[in-house]
N, C-alpha and C positions, 0 to 999 in steps of 0.2 A: 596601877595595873601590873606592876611586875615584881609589887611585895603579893598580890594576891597572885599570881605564877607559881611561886615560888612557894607559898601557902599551902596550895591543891598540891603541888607534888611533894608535900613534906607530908602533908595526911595521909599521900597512898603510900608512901615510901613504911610509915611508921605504922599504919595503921589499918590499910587498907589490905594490902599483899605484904607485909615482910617478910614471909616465910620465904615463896617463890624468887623473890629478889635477891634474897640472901642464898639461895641455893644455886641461882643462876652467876650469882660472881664468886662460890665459892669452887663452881664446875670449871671455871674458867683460868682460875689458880690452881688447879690440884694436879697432881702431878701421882702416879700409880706406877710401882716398878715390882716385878716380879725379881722375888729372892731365893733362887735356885739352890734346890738341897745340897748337900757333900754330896758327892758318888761316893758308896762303900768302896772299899778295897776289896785286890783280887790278890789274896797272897798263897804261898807253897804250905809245902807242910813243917817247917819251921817258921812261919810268921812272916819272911819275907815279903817283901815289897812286888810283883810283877805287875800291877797297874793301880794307880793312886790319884789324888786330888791335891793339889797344890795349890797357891792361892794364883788366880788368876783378875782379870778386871773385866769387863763390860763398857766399850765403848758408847756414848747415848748423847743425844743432841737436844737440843729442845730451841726448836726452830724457830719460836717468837725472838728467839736473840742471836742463833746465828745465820739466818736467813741472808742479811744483810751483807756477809763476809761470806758466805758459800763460797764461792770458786777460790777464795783464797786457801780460806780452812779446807777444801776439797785437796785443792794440791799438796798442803802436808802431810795428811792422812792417809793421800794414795802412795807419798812416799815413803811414809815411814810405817805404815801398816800394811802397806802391797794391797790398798784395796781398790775397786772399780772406782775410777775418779769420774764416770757420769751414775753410778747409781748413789755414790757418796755423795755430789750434787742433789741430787734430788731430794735425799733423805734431810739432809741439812736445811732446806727450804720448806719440806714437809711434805708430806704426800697427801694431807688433808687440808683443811683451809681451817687456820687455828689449832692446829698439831700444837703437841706442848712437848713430846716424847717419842722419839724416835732412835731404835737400834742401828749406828753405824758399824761397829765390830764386836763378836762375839768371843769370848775365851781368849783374852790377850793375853800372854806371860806378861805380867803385873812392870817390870820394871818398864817393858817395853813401852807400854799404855803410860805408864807415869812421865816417863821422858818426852812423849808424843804431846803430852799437856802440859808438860813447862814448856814445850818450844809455840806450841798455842798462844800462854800466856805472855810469854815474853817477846812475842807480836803483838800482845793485844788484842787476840781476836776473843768472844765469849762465846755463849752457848755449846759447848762442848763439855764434858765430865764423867767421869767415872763412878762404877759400882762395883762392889766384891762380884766375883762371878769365877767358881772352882774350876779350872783346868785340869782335863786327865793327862797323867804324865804317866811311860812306862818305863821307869827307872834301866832295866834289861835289856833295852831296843826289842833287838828281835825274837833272846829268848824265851820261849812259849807262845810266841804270837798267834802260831796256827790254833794256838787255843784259847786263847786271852780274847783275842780280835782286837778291836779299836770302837772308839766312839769320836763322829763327825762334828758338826756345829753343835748340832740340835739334837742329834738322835744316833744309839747305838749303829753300827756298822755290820760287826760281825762278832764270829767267837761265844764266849761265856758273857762278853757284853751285852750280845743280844739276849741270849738263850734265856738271862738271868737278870732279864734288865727291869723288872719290878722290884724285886729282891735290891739291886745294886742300887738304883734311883732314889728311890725315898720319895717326899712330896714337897716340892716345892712351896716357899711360902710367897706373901704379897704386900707389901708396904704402901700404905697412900696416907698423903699430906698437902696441905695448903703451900705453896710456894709465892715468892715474891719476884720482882720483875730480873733478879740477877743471878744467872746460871739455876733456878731452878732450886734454890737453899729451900729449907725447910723454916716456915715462918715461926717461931718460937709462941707456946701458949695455942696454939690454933688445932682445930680437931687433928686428927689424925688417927690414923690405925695402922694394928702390925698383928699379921698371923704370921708365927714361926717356918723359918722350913723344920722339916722333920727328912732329916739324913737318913742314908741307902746304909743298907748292913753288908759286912765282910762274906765274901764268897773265897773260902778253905779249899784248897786244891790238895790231892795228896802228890804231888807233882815237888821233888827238890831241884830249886832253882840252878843247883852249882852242878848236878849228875846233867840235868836237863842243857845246859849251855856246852856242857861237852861233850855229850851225845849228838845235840846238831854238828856241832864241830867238825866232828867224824865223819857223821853221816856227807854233809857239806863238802868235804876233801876227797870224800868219795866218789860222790855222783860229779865233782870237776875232774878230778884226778883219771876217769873212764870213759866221761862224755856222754852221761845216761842222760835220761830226758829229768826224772826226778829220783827220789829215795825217801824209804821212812823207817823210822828205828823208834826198840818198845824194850826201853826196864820194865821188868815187874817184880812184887814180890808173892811168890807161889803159894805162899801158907795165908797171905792177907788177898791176895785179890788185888792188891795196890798196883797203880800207875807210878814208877816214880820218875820216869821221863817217857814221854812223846813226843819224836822229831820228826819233821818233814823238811825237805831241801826239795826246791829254792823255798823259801819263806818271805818275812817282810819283815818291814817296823814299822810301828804302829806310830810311830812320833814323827814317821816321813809320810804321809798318807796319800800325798801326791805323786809319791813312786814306787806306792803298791799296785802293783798287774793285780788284776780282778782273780784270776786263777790261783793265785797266791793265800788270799785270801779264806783259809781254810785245813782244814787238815784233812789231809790225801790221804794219812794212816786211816782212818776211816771215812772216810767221804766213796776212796776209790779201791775196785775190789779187781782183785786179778786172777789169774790160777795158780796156785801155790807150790807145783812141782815135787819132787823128790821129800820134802819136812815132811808132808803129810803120811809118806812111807808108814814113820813110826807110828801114828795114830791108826794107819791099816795092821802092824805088828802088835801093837801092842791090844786091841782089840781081839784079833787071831789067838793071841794068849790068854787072856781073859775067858776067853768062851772052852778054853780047852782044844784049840785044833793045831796048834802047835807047840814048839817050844824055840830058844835062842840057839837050840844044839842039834834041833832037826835038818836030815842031809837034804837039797834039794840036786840034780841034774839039771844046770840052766844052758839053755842051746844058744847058739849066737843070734837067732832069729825065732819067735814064737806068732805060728799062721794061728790068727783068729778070723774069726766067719767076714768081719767086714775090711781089715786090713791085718797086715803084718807088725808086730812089736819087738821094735830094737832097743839095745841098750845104748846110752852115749858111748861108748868104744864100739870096735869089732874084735870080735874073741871067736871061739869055738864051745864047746862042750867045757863047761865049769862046775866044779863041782863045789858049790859052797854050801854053807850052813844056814839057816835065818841069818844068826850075826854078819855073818859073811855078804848076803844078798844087801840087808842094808850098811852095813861097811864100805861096801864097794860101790851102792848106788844101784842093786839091778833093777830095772822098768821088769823084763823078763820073770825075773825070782819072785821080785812081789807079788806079780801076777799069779803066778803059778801057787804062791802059799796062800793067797786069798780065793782061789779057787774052793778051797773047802767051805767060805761065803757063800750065802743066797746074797740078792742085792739088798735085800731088806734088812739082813743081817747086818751088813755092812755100813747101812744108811743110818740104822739107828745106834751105830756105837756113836758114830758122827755126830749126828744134833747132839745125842748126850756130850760131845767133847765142844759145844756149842757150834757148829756151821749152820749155815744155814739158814740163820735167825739173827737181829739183831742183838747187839748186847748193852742196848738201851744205859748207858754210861752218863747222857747228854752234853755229847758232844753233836753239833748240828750237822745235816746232812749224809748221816750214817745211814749206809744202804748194806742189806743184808748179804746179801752173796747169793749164789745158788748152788744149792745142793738138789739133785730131782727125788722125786719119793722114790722107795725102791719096789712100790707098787708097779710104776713105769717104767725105771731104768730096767734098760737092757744089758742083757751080759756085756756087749762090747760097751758098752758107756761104763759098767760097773769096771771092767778088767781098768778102763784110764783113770774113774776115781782112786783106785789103791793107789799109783802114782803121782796123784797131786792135779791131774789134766779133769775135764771137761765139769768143772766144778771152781764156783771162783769163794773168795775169801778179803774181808777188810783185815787191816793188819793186826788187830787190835783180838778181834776172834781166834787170829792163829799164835799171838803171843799166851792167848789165856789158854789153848789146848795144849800147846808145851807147858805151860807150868800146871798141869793137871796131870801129869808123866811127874814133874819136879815132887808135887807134893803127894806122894803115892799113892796116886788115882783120884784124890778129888779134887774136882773142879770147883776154887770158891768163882763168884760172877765178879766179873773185872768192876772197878771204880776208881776215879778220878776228880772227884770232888768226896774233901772228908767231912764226915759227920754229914747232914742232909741239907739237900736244899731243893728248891720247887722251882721247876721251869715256870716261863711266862703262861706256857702250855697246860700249867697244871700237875706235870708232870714229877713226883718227888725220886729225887738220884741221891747215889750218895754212899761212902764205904759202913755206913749203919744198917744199908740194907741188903746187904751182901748174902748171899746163900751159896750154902756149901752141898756138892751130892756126887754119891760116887758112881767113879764112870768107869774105873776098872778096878781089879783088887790090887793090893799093895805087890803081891810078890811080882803081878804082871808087869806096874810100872815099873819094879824096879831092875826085872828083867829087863825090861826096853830103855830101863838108863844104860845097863851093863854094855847093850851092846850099843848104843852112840855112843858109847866112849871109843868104839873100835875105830867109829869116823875120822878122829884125830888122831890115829896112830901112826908114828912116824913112819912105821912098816909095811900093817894091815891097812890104812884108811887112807883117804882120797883128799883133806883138810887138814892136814898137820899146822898149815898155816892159823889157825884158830885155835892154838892153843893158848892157854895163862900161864906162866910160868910159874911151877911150883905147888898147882893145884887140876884137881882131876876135875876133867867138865865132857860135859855128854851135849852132844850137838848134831844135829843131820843140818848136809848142803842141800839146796832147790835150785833147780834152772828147767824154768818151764817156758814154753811156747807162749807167746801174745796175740788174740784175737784181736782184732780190727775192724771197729764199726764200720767203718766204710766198707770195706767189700765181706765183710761176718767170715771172716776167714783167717785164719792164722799168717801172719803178715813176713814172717821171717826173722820178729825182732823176738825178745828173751826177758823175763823179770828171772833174775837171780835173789839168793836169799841164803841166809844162813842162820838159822837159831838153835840155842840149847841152854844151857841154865850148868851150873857151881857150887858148891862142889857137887858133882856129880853124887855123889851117896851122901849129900847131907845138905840138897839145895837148899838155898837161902836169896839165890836172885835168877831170873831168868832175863835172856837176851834175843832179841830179833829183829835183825839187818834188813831190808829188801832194798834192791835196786831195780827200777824201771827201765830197760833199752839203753843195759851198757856197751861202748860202740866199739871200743878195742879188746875187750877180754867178755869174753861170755859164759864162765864159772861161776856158778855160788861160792864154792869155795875159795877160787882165788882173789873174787871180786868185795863181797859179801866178808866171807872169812878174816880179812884181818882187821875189818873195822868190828866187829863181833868180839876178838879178842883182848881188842885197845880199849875197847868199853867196860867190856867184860871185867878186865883187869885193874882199870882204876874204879869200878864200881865197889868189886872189892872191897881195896884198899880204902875206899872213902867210909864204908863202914864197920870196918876192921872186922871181915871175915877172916881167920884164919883156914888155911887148907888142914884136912883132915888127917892125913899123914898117912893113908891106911894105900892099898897096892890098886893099884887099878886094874881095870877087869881083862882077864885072862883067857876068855870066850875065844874056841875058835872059831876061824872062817871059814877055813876050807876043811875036808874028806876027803 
């Protein structure tokens, strides 16, 4: 009776079903692990490193063999990898009935995970074991972060990680094999499969890693040094359209992720738009000359006070009867004078030198969370809204818009469209950025802009100008100060506080770099120039020097101010 037993179940075994049999105990060994691609790199425009993939591990249990030992192996894991010691419990035991594979910790720094499983083994306990798995590392901590972002467990966070996260990703591959009863080895000779991963490609920044860490520097020393709320600063190069730093303070590091503030998380040079104040002066001058209704050397009469239909317009001092020149009016900073010389403006006139100097519109770069500003049509604006736009008021600007309109003054009159990733690359969006697609058009003619450099030079003059503190030593630079008023969501009203700013570009008759400071609600000094201004010069100055500009040697300009 029990050789005939043994009979029947050897004919079904062999003969009857062994397909099914065979597939059911091979289901019950196999083991399936997902083999995650490199992440591409994120480097500058010299190849540098600002976010990378190092070899990292993959913590993974396979709970037919350490079920048994859980709470012990729970407690080493939660000590030496800082993980949840009841969801480590759980996972170790399995969360299905007949688990073979379960993820305990993701993206370990490799040494960490390999020391974590000698001290396993040399307990004795099994079921526990490692896999390659790529850790993002950001060589630079924090600089570039507001633009780098970070990536989490499982999935981009912020930045160029997100924006670019098909591009950087690649495709993940998948590995499955028969295993035998100890830690999950791979049975030798027994089916198996492997689809490759297919690695994330390099995303090129035109962004220099070493101008970019001391630009935040600066900016950083500034907004503590005056007690603002934040700050943002913009190299650029004026004949390319290039980004070659973008700073924001406060910022983060992306390798601390646990003490990034959410608001940090980003970049405020573009994210966050304000009113630009007094800089935009020279884009209402230089405009005014372009059309033919002025010149640098035209006399104005400027009163201490100018009655308009809906309020009165002052200038930051009190004075009397002035008699200056254009140069003079922006020299000296007049709200008054500008007014009076764009007077010879319709609003529409005036609106459309604008957009052409790009306001008003974004400048689609892809950097995320760029919001355009407003500028109103000048179908709508009214005289008194037009008199506040010449001065930089009731009109707001992202930082990035008001660095490319000064260097459209820099590279005489044309505007190329800003970029920050070089050569091309496609959002997640679909969206293709990139300094390959850069477009050049002119916004005023050459002699205009470089009228309107002649007289920012007046800004820093130890004599004539109000920003001596922003100067470079040794070389001529054209620069207008900003200190404008700050709206307030909360009551939609101008609050009392102040963005200060200060931008201009080097050599003033032979630019080759442009610079621009802003400071958010600084609390002891409330000057562009004095707040703004010397961080514009320290920049300005080793900016320079890092790409062996020399100064020009020729006389700087000699425009007067006053009549």
């Amino acid at each position: 009776m029990v050789f005939s037993f043994y009979g029947a179940r050897l004919i079904q075994v062999q003969g009857i079903d062994p397909k099914s049999l065979a597939d059911l105990a091979a289901a019950e060994g196999a083991v399936s692990v997902t083999l995650p691609a490199a992440r591409g790199d994120i480097v500058d425009r010299n190849g540098v490193k600002l976010a990378g993939s190092v070899q990292g591990k993959m913590v993974v249990a396979d709970p037919s063999l350490s079920a048994q030992d859980a709470p012990e192996i729970a407690t080493i894991l939660a000590e030496e990898l800082d993980l949840d010691y009841a969801k480590t419990l759980a996972l170790l035991r399995g969360r299905t009935e007949g688990s073979r594979f379960e993820y305990l910790a993701r993206r370990v720094p490799s040494t960490q995970a390999t020391d974590t499983l000698a001290k396993l083994d040399e307990a004795g306990y099994d079921g526990v074991f490692l896999e390659d798995e790529p850790l993002r590392d950001y060589p630079g901590g924090d600089v570039a972060a507001n633009l780098v972002g970070m990536v989490g467990t499982d999935e981009p966070l912020s930045g160029f990680e997100l924006t670019f996260d098909k591009l950087l990703s690649g495709v993940d591959g998948k590995a499955t094999w028969q295993s035998s009863s100890s830690k999950g080895v791979r049975i030798p000779l027994r089916e198996s499969t492997l689809k490759e991963p297919k690695n994330g490609q390099t995303l090129s920044l035109t962004i220099d890693q070493d101008l970019q860490w001391f630009t935040q520097n600066v900016l950083a020393q500034t907004v503590q040094q005056y007690g603002a709320e934040s700050g943002a600063a913009i190299v650029m190069d004026p004949r390319t359209g290039q980004i070659l730093a973008l700073a924001d303070a406060p910022t983060f590091d992306p390798n601390k992720p646990d003490e990034a503030r959410r608001e940090d998380m980003g970049s405020r040079a573009i994210s966050d738009v304000y009113e630009p104040g007094s800089v935009a002066k020279v884009l209402t001058a230089a405009s005014l000359i372009d059309a033919g209704k002025t010149t640098p050397r035209q006399r104005f009469k400027v009163p201490g006070q100018l009655d308009r239909q809906d309020r009165p317009i002052g200038d930051w001092w009190d004075h009397g009867t002035l008699r200056y020149t254009l140069t003079g009016i922006i020299a000296r900073s007049s709200n008054i004078g500008t007014v009076l010389a764009a007077d010879a403006f319709s609003p529409s006139e005036l609106v459309g030198y604008l957009r052409k100097f790009g306001l008003g519109k974004r400048t689609d770069i892809g950097v995320r969370g760029e919001s355009g500003g407003i500028l109103e049509s000048g179908d709508t604006m009214t005289s008194q809204t037009k008199d506040r736009v010449t001065f930089g008021q009731s009109m707001s600007v992202n930082l990035v818009q008001m660095g490319s309109a000064l260097s459209t003054i820099a590279n005489d009159g044309v505007r190329v469209s800003p970029s920050i990733v070089s050569g091309t690359a496609t959002t997640d969006e679909g969206k293709e950025v990139g300094s390959d697609l850069s477009t050049s058009e002119r916004v005023v003619s050459a002699k205009a802009a470089r009228d309107t450099a002649l007289m920012m030079e007046k800004v820093l003059d130890p004599e004539d100008g109000v920003a001596k503190v922003a100067q470079v030593q040794g070389y001529r630079v054209a620069g207008k100060t900003g200190t404008a008023q700050r709206a307030s969501e909360e009551c939609r009203c101008y609050d009392g506080s102040v963005t200060v700013s200060f931008g201009g570009f080097a050599p003033a008759d032979d630019a080759r770099l442009t610079v621009y400071v802003v400071v958010h609600d600084p609390k002891s000094v409330r000057s562009g120039g004095a707040v703004a201004g010397p961080a514009f010069s320290r920049i300005m100055g080793y900016a320079l020097k890092r790409y062996g500009i020399a100064p020009t040697g020729t006389k700087p300009s000699d425009l007067p101010i006053e009549w």
